[in-house]
C-alpha positions as CSV (number, residue, x, y, z in Angstrom):
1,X,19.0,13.3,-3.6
2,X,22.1,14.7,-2.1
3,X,25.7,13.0,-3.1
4,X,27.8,13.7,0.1
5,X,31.9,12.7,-1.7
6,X,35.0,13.0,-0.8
7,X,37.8,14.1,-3.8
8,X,35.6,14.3,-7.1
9,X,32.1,13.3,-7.5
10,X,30.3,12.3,-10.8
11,X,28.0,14.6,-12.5
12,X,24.5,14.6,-11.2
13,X,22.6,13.4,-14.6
14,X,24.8,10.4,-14.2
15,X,23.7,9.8,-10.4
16,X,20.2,10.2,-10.7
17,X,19.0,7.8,-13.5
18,X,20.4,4.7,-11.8
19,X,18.5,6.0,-8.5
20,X,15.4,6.4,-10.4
21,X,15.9,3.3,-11.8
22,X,16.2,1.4,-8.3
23,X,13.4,3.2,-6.6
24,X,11.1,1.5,-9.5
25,X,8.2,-1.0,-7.6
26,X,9.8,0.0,-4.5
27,X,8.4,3.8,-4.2
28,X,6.8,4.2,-7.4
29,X,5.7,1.8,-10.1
30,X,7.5,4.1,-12.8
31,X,10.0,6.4,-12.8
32,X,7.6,8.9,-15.4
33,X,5.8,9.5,-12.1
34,X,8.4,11.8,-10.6
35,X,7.1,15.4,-10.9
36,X,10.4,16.7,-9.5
37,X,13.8,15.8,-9.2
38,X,16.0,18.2,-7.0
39,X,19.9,16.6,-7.4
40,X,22.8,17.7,-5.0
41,X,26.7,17.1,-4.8
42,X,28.3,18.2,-1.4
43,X,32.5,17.9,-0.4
44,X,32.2,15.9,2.6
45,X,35.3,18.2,3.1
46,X,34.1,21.7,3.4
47,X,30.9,22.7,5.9
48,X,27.9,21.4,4.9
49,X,24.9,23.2,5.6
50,X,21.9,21.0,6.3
51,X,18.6,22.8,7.4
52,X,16.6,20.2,9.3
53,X,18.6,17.2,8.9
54,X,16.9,13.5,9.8
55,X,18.2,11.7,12.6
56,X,19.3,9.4,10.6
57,X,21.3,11.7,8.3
58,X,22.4,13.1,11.4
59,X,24.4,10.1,12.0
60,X,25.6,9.5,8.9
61,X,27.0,12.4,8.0
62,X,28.9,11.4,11.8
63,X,30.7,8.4,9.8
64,X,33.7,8.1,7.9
65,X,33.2,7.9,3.9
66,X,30.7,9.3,0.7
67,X,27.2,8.3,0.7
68,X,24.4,9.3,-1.3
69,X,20.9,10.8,0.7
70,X,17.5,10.1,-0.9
71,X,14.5,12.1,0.2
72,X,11.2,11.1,-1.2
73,X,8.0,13.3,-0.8
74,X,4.8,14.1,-2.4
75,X,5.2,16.8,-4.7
76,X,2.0,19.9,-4.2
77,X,0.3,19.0,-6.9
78,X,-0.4,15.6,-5.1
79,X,2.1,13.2,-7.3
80,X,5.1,11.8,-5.8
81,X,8.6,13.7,-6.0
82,X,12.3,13.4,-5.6
């Protein structure tokens, strides 16, 4: 999960556990099934490197304002991740 701000950004513990929390029975049935968690701030501001971006982050990041990305994959060892 990448937060994408403008100006000051909260700290990353404090994003992630209500994202967790809302991704519960929607892309897993509990958040204890996240093998990884990789968290991200970025200043909308400054250049933004993005290797491989989505379409749809594409044109996002083409829009005014902060946003927060979430990527969800299968982690290697065949459990879901973050």
């Amino acid at each position: 999960m990448t937060n994408f701000f403008h100006g000051s950004a909260p700290d990353l513990d404090n994003m992630a556990k209500p994202i967790l929390d809302a991704l519960k029975d929607v892309i897993y049935d509990d958040d204890s099934q996240v093998s990884d968690l990789v968290c991200r701030k970025r200043d909308r501001n400054g250049d933004v490197p993005i290797p491989s971006p989505s379409q749809i982050l594409l044109e996002r990041l083409g829009q005014p304002g902060p946003f927060v990305h979430v990527f969800v994959d299968y982690a290697l060892n065949g459990g879901m991740a973050n």
